[in-house]
N, C-alpha and C positions, 0 to 999 in steps of 0.2 A: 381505470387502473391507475393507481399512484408508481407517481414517478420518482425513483431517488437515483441521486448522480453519486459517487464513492470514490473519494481519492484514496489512491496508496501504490503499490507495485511489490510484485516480489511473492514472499511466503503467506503474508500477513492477509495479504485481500484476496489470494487464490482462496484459500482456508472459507473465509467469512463468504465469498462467490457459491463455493459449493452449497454451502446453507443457502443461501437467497435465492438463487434461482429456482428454487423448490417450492416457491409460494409467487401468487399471483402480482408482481411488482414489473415495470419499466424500468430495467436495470442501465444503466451507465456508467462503465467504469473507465475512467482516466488515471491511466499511467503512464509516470516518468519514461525518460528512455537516455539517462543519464549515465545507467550500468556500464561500468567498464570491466570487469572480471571475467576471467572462466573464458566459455565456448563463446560468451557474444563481446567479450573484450576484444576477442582476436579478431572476429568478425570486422569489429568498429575499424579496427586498425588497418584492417588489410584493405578493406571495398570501402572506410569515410560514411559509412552509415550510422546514423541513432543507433544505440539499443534497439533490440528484439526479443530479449528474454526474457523480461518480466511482461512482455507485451503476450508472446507464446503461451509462457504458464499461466497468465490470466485467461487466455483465449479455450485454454482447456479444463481447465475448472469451471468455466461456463457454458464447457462443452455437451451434446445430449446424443451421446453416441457407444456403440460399445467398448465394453474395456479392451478388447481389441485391438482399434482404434486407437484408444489411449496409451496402451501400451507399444504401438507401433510408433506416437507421436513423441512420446518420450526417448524412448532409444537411441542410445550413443554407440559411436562408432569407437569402441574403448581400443579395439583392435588395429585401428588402421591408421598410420603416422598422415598420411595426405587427408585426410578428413577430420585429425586433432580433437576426437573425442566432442563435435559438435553433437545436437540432438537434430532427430528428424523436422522436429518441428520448428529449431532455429533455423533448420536450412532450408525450409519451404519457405517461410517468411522472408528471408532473406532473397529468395528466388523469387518471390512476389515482387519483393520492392524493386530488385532490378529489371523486370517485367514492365511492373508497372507505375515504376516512377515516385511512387508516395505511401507510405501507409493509408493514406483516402482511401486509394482504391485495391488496395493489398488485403486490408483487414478484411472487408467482405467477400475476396471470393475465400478466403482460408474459413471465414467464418462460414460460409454456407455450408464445406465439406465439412465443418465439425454441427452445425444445426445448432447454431449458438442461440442461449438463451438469453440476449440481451445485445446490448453494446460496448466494443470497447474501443476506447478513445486513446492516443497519444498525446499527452501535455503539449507537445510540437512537434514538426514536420521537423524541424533544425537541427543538425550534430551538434551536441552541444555539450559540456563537461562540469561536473559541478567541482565549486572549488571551497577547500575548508578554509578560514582565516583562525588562526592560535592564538592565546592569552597576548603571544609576542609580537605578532602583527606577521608573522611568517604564514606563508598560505601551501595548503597542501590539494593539487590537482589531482580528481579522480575520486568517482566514488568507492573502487576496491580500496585506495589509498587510505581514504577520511576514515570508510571500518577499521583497517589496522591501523590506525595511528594513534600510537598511545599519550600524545598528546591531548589533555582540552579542544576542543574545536569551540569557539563561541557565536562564529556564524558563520553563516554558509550563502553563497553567490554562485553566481556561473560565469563563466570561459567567457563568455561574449552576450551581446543583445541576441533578441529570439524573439519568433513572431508566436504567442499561444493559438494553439487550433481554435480558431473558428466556432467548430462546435461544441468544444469545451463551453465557452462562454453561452451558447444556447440553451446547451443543457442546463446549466447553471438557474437560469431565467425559466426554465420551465417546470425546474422539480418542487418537488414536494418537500423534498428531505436531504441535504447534504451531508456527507458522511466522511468523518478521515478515520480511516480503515487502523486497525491495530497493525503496528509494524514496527522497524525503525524509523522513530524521530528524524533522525538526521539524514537517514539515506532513502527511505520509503514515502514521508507525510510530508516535510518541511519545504524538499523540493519544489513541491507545487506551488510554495504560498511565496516564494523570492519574488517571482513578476508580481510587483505592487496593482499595475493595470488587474490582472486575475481577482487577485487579491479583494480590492477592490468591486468589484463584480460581486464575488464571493458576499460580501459583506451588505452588500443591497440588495441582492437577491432575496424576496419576502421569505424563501425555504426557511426551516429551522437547523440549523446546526449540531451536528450530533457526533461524538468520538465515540469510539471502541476503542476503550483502555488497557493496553498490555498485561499480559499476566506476569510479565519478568522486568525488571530491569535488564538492563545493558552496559557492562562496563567501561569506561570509560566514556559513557554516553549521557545515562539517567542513573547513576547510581547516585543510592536513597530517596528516590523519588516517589512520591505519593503517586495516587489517582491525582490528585490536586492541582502537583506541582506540572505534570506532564501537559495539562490544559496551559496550565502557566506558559510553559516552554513553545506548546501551540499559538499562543495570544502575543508571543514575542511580535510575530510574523503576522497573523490574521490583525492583533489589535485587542483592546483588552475589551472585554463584555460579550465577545462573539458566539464563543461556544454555550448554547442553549441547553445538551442534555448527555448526558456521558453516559457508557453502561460500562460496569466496571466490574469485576469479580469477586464477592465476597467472602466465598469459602475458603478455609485454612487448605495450605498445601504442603503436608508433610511427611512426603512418603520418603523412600529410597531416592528418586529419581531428584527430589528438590532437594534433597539433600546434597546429592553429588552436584547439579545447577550448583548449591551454594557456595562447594568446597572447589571443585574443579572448572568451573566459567564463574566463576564470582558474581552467580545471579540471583537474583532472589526476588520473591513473591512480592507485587507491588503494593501498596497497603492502602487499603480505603478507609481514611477520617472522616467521619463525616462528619467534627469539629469545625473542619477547613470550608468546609459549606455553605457555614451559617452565616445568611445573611449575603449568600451570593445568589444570582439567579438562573441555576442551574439545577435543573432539575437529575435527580440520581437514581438510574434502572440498575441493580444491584441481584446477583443471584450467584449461584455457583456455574463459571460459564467455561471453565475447563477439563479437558477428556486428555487420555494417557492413550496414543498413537504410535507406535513404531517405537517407544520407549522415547518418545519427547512427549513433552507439552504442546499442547494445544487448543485454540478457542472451538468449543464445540459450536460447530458452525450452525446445526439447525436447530439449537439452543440457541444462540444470539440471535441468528436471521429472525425466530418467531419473534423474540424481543422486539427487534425494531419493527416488524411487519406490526405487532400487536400494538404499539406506542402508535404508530400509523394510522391505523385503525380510529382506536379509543384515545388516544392522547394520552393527555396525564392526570393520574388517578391521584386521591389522597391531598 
C-alpha cells in the first residue's frame, strides 16, 4: 500500500481527508497546532496547551463511524456560559491530553473511538505561537491575529525554538508522496516549513512533492496569485525546485456565489497559466476540482483524492 504524508490543518485538509481515506492509501496527516482563535484559543490560554482544533477536525474527517457520532462530536455548547461554546470533540482531546500527558498517546485512544482511517500527527508536542513580521519590521503574535491583519505579512517565525515530532520526520522518510494540502498559505501550509531542520528532511526525502492548489485567493494574503505564484510563495520556505507536481483547477467559475466571493470577500478564482510552466519541472494535474457545498466553495475531495491516488498509481502520462 503507498504511503503519502499531507501537511495542512484546518478546513483545507479535513475536505481533501474525506476524499482520501476512500481509496486504499497509508494516510499521515500532520498538523499545526499553532491556532489560537475560537473554542481552542481559549482552551490554550486557560490549561498552556497546543492547539486541538484543527487537530479534532482532522481526526474526524478521517473518522469511519456514524453520523451520529459525528454529530455528537461536533456539538457546541452554544447554550451554556461555563462551557464557552467549546465542541465535544475539543473537549475530549483536551481531556486526553490532561490524562495523558501528550498528544502521543492522546491521539490514539480518541482515534480508536472514531476507527480512524489513517494517522494524524502534530507538527510538535510544544505550545507554541506563530508570529507575522510586516513590510515595517513590526511583528504580529498569533495566528487569529496574522488572519485579521490587514497588514502585508512577509514572513512568518514562531514564539520560540520547538522540538518537531519525531515521527513527522519518519513519516517523511518512508512515504511515497508528500503533499501540502490546499488551505491558508500563511496559517495552514507555511507553518510547517519555518523549522529549517523539517524543512530540510522534507527536501531529501526521495518522495515527490506534490500541492493542491487553492481554488480562491485570500485577501490580503495571495491576492492576484496564480497557480504559479502560490508554489512561488511555497519555495520561499521549502527552497526553489522542490515542488514536483501541482493539481490545480481548471474550470471557469462563474456563478452567483463567485461572484458575491468577488464583491463581498475580495476573492477570486486562482488562474492556471500554463505560460508560467514552461520550461519549469513540474508536472500540471489540471481538471475541474470544485463542488458547491453549503453555498461555499469547495475542493471536491473524491475528485482530487482519485487525482493523486491515480498519479500514484500510473505516474505521469503525456
Amino acid at each position: 500500500m503507498k504511503k503519502i504524508v499531507i501537511f495542512g490543518g484546518g478546513s483545507g485538509l479535513s475536505q481533501l481527508l474525506k476524499g482520501l481515506k476512500q481509496f486504499p492509501l497509508e494516510i499521515t496527516a500532520v498538523v499545526s497546532v499553532a491556532d489560537n482563535g475560537k473554542s481552542t484559543g481559549r482552551l490554550r490560554k486557560e490549561l498552556k496547551i497546543p492547539a486541538v482544533g484543527d487537530i479534532s477536525k482532522v481526526m474526524l474527517s478521517m473518522a469511519d463511524v456514524d453520523k451520529n457520532v459525528i454529530d455528537l462530536m461536533n456539538y457546541r455548547f452554544t447554550k451554556s456560559k461555563s462551557l464557552g461554546n467549546h465542541s465535544v470533540k475539543n473537549l475530549l482531546l483536551t481531556a486526553l491530553l490532561d490524562l495523558e500527558g501528550s498528544f502521543d498517546k492522546s491521539i490514539p485512544i480518541l482515534g480508536k473511538m472514531l476507527n480512524l482511517k489513517g494517522t494524524v500527527l502534530p507538527l510538535t508536542e510544544d505550545n507554541i505561537d506563530l508570529v507575522g513580521i510586516l513590510e515595517n519590521g513590526k511583528t504580529i503574535v498569533g495566528e487569529e491575529q496574522i488572519t485579521k491583519c490587514a497588514s502585508k505579512i512577509v514572513k512568518l517565525r514562531y514564539n520560540k525554538e520547538f522540538t518537531v515530532n519525531p515521527k513527522v520526520i519518519a513519516a517523511i522518510h518512508a512515504a511515497d508522496l508528500i503533499i501540502f494540502s490546499s488551505g491558508s498559505l500563511l496559517t495552514s501550509i507555511i507553518p510547517h516549513l519555518i523549522d529549517k531542520t523539517l524543512v530540510k528532511e522534507i527536501k531529501k526525502a526521495q518522495a515527490e512533492k506534490m500541492y493542491i492548489c487553492n481554488l480562491f485567493t485570500q485577501p490580503g494574503e495571495t491576492d492576484n496569485f496564480t497557480v504559479y505564484k502560490h508554489i512561488e510563495k511555497l519555495e520561499e520556505y521549502l527552497g526553489k525546485n522542490t515542488i514536483n507536481i501541482v493539481i490545480a483547477n481548471n474550470a471557469l467559475m462563474e456563478s452567483n456565489l463567485a461572484k458575491k466571493y468577488a464583491v463581498k470577500e475580495q476573492k477570486d478564482p486562482v488562474i492556471l497559466n500554463m505560460e508560467e510552466f514552461k520550461n519549469k519541472n513540474i508536472y500540471v494535474i489540471r481538471d475541474k476540482l470544485y463542488m458547491i457545498e453549503d453555498n461555499v466553495y469547495r475542493h471536491d475531495s473524491l475528485k482530487t483524492a482519485y487525482l493523486i491516488f491515480s498519479y500514484l498509481m500510473e505516474g505521469k502520462k503525456g
